[in-house]
N, C-alpha and C positions, 0 to 999 in steps of 0.2 A: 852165296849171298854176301853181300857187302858188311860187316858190321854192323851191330844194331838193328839190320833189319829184323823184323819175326819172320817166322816160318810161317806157311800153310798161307790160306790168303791172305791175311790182313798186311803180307809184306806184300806185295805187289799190288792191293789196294792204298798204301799208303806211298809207296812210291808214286803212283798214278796219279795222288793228290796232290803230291808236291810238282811232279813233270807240270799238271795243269795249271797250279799258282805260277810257273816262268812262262809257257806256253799257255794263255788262255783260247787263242784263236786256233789250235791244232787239228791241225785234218790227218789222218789217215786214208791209205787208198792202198787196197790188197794187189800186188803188180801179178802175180801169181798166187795160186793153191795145189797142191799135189796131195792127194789122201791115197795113201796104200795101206791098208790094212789095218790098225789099229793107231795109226798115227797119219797126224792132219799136219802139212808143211805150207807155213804160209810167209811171204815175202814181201814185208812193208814200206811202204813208203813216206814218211810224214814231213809234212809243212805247216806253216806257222811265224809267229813273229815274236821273238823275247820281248814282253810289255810287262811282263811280272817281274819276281824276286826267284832266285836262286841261289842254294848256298850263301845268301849273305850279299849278290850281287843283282843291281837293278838291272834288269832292260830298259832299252834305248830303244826297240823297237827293230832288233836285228832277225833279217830272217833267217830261219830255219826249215835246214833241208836238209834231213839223213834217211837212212833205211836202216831196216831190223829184219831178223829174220826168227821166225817161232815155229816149234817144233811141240805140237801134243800129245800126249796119249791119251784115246779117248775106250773109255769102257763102259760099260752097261746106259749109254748115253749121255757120262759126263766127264770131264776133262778132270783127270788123275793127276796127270805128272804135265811141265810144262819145264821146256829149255828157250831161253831166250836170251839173243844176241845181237846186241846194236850197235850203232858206229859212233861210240861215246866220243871218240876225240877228235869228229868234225862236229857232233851236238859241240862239246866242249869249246871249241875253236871258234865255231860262231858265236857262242855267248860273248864271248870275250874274257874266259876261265882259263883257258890253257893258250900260249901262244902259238900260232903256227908256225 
């Protein structure tokens, strides 16, 4: 976890909140799912356009286009553990946060 985030959900519902204030118009699109056994593998895709604030920086209205990829564990029909990895330094590089 990054710093400062919390544990359990409220860090991945607060990050979600802030993704949304830089990305308001964000779509997701599942490219893939693979479920074997007690884990659900799914391959993301998302698009969008920086119209908000991030870290401190405006949008201009840059689009956004990366993928992610999420790994569950799911038990007695709810999601226990979750690993998730995304392609922060093309998000990054499109905001206009990190240079290419």
């Amino acid at each position: 976890m990054p710093p400062g985030r919390a544990q359990g959900i409220a860090g991945p519902l607060a990050a979600s909140k802030a993704f949304h204030a830089a990305v308001p118009d964000i779509k997701a699109s599942v490219e893939q799912m693979i479920v074997a056994g007690d884990r659900v593998v799914t391959h993301l895709h998302f698009t969008g356009h920086f119209t908000g604030t991030f870290n401190g920086a405006q949008g201009k209205g840059q689009t956004v286009d990366f993928i992610a990829t999420d790994i569950y564990r799911i038990r007695e029909g709810k999601i226990t553990d979750n690993w998730h990895l995304e392609d922060n330094l093309t998000f990054l590089q499109q905001l206009g946060v990190v240079a290419k």
